[in-house]
C-alpha positions in Angstrom: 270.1 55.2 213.5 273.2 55.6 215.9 273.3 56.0 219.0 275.9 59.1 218.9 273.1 60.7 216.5 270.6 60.5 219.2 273.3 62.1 221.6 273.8 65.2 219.2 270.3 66.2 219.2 269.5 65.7 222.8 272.7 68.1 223.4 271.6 70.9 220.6 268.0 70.7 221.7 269.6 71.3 225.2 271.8 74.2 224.3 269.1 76.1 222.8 265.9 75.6 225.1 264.5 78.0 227.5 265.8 78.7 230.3 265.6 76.7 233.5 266.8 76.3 236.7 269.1 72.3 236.9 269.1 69.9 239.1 272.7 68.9 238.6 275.4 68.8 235.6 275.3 64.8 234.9 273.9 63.6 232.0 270.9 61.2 231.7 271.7 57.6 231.9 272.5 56.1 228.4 269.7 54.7 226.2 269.9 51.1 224.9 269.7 50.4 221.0 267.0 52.7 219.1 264.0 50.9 218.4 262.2 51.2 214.6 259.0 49.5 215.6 256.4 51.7 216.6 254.3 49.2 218.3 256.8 48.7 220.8 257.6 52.1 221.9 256.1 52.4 225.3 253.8 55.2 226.8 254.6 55.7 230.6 252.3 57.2 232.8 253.0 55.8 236.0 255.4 59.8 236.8 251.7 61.0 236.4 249.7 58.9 239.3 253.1 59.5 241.4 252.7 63.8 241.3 248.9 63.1 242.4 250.0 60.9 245.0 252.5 63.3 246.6 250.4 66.7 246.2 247.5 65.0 248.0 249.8 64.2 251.0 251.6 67.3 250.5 248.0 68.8 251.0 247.8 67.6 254.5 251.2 69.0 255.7 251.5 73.0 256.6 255.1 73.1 257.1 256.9 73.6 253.6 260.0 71.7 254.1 258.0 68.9 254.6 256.1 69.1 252.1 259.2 69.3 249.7 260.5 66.3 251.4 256.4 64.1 250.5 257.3 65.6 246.8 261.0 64.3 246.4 260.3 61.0 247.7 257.4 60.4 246.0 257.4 62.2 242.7 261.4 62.8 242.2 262.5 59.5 243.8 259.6 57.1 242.6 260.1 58.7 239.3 260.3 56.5 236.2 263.6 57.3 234.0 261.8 60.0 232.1 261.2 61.9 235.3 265.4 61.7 236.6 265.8 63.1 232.4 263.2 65.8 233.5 265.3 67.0 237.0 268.1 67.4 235.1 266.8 68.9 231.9 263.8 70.9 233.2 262.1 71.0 236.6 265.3 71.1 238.4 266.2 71.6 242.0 262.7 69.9 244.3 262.4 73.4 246.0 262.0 75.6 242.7 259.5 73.0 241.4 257.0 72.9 245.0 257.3 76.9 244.6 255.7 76.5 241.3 253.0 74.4 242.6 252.2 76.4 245.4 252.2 79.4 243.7 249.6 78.6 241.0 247.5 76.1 243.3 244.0 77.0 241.9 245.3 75.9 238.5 247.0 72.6 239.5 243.7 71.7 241.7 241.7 72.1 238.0 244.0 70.0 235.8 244.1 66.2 237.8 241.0 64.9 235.9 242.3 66.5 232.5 245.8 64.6 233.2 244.5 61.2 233.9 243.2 61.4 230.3 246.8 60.6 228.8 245.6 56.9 228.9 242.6 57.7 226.4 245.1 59.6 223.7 247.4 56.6 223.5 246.5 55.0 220.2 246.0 58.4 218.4 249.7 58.9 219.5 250.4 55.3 218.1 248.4 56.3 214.8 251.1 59.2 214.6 254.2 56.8 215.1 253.0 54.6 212.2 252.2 56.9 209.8 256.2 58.9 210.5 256.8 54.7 209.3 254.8 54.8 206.4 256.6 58.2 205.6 260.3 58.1 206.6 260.9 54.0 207.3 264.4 54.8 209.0 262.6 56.6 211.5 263.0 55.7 215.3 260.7 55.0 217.7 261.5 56.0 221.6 259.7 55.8 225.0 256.9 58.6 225.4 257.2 60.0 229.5 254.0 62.1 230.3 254.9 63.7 233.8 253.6 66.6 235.4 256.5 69.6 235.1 256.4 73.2 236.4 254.7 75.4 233.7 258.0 75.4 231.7 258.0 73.7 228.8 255.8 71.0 226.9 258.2 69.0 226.0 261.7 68.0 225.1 264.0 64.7 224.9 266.8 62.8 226.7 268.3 59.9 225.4 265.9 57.8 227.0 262.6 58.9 225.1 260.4 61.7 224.5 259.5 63.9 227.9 256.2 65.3 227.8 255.1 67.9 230.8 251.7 66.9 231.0 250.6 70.2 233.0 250.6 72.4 229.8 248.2 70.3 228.2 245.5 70.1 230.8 243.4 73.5 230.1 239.8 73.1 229.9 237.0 75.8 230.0 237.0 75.3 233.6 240.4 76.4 234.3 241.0 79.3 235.9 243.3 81.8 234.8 243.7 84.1 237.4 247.2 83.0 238.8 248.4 82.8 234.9 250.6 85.3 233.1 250.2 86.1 229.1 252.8 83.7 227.8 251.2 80.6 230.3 247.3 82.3 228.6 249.2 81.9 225.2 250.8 78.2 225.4 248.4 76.4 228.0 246.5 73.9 225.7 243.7 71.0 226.2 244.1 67.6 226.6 243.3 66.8 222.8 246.5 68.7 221.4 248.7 66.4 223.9 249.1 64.3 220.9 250.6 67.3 218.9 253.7 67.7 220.9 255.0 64.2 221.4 254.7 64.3 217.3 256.6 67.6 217.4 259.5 66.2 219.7 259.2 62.7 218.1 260.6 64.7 214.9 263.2 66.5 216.5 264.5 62.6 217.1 264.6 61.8 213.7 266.8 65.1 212.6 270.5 64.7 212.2 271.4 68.6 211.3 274.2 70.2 212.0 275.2 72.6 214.7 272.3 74.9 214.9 274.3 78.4 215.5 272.3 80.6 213.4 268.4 82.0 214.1 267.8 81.0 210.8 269.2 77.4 211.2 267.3 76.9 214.5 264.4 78.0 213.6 264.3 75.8 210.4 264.9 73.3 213.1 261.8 74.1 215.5 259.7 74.8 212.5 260.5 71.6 211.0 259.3 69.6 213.6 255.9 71.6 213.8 255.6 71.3 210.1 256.3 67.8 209.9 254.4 66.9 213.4 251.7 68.3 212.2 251.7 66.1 209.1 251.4 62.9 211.5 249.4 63.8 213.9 247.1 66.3 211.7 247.6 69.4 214.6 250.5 71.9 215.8 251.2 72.9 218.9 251.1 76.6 217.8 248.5 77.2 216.6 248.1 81.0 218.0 251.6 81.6 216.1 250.0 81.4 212.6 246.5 82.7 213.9 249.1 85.8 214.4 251.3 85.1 211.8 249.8 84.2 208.8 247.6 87.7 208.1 251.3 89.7 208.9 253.3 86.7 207.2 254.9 89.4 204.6 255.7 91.7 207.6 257.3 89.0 209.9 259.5 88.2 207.1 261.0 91.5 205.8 261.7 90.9 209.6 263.0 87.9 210.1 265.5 88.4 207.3 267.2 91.0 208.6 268.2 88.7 211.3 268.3 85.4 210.7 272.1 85.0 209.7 272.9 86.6 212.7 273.1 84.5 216.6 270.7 86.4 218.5 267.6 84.8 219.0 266.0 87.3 221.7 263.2 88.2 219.3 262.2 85.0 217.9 262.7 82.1 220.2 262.5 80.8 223.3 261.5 84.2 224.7 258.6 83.6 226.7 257.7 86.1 228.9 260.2 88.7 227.7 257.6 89.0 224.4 255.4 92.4 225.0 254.2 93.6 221.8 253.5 90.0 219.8 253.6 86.1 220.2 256.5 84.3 221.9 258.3 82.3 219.9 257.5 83.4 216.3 260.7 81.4 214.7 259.1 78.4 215.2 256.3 80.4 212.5 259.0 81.3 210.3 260.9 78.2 210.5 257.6 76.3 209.6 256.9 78.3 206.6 260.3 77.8 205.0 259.4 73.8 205.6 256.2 74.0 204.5 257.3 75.9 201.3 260.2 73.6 200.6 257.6 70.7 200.9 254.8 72.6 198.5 257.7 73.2 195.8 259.5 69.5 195.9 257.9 67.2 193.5 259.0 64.0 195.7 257.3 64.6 198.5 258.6 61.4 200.3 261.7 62.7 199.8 261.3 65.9 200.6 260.4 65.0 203.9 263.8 63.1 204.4 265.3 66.3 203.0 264.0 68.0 205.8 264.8 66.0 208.8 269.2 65.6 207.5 269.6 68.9 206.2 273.2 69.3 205.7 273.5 73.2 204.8 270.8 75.0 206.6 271.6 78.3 203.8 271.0 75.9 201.3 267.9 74.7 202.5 266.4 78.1 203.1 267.4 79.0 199.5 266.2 75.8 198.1 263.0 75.7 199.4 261.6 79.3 197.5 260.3 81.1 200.0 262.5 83.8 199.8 260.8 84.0 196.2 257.4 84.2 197.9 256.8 87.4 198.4 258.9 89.0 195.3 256.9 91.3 193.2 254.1 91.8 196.1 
């Protein structure tokens, strides 16, 4: 796969995430060749042992600009390549990211032992890789980061590997949920799922789309990596979408057509805590269905699944896979 594919997704997926504050303008440092082994792509946790480091001595100091100064040298600076990807795509400018921290500090005291778990999720993560081989063999393979972020986003990529923020992963029945706001009660997941979102941004990788300008197109794109993610790693990361979704499927869709040739994407995506009245996010539910209806009605499945991740016309697509047809009649 080329390098300059690589390139055009990290910049799409870029343009269209959530918001966030950014550390600067530069771009992360350029990847070497893709590699199409998944044995050798790596799993890096060292960014994790380096956040525990620095909030235990931050722990001990009571002045705040010191304690900004314990977490840049020893988180931000120590960082691995996947964390200097992560200040520039996600956690931003050091002060923002303590604020975070200190702000919901019974909930980052409760997630340390759920973190250090990564290690044990490795080879289910593996199991995932091979069988995307087994499916699509031109598939690529990059580095896996697991970091601790600030309550922003799960995960996205660079051009370095996949970036995994570690924190929204770490729930537990133990965790308290005082300091945490609907959409953080919505998305926080265990440790078990981890392996469901480096599957979901391991597909957005392997998709060389065009521009993505449309809610429809961009939501085929997020629901495509669910759909197909799940199929790996046998798990979604949204699950609460389709508890939601699937017993008002009909209703989201009479919906979602009204709107999804048009270039606002206020309602369906990346809408965190602007969402009152339903799920965040319910694009990624649409966009799934379409997938997962294009996939039920292809007889080549194996193909399909290629179909999916280099769509070329995402109108096309939509109408190709039948599930405007789904409801007709009803």
């Amino acid at each position: 796969m080329r390098i300059a594919k690589i390139a055009f997704l990290l910049t799409a997926w870029f343009i269209f995430s959530a918001s966030m504050d950014f550390a600067s303008e530069q771009e992360p440092a350029p990847a070497s060749k893709p590699n199409l082994d998944p044995d050798k792509a790596q799993f890096i946790t060292s960014d994790i042992d380096n956040f525990w480091r620095a909030y235990d001595l931050a722990a001990k100091e009571p002045d705040f600009e010191k304690r900004k100064a314990i977490y840049q040298r020893e988180y931000y600076d120590r960082g691995s390549q996947g964390v200097k990807d992560f200040i520039v795509l996600r956690l931003g400018k050091i002060e923002n990211f303590v604020v975070t921290i200190e702000k919901h500090p019974q909930y980052y005291a409760s997630i340390r032992q759920e973190s250090l778990k990564v290690n044990f999720l490795k080879d289910q993560i593996r199991r995932s890789f091979k069988k995307l081989k087994a499916l699509y063999p031109d598939a690529v393979f990059p580095d896996v980061y697991f970091m601790i972020g600030k309550l922003s986003t799960g995960g996205t990529t660079s051009k370095n590997g996949l970036l995994i923020g570690t924190e929204m992963y770490c729930r537990s029945k133990a965790t308290p949920e005082n300091e945490l706001n609907d959409w953080l009660k919505a998305v926080l997941k265990p440790i078990a799922t981890l392996p469901a979102i480096v599957a979901h941004e391991l597909i957005h990788i392997q998709q060389d789309t065009p521009r993505a300008d449309t809610l429809l197109a961009q939501s085929i794109n997020e629901g495509a990596a669910d759909f197909l993610g799940e199929l790996i790693a046998g798990q979604i990361i949204n699950p609460h979408l389709h508890s939601y979704g699937n017993p008002r499927e009909k209703e989201l869709w009479e919906d979602f057509r009204k709107e999804m040739n048009g270039k606002v994407y206020s309602k369906w995506l990346y809408n965190g805590t602007a969402a009152k009245d339903r799920p965040a996010d319910l694009g990624y539910y649409m966009g799934y269905k379409i997938c997962e209806s294009y996939y039920k009605n292809a007889r080549n499945k194996r193909q399909s699944i290629k179909d999916i991740l280099l769509i070329k016309d995402f109108e096309q697509f939509f109408k190709a896979s039948g599930y405007a047809e789904k409801f007709a009649g009803k």
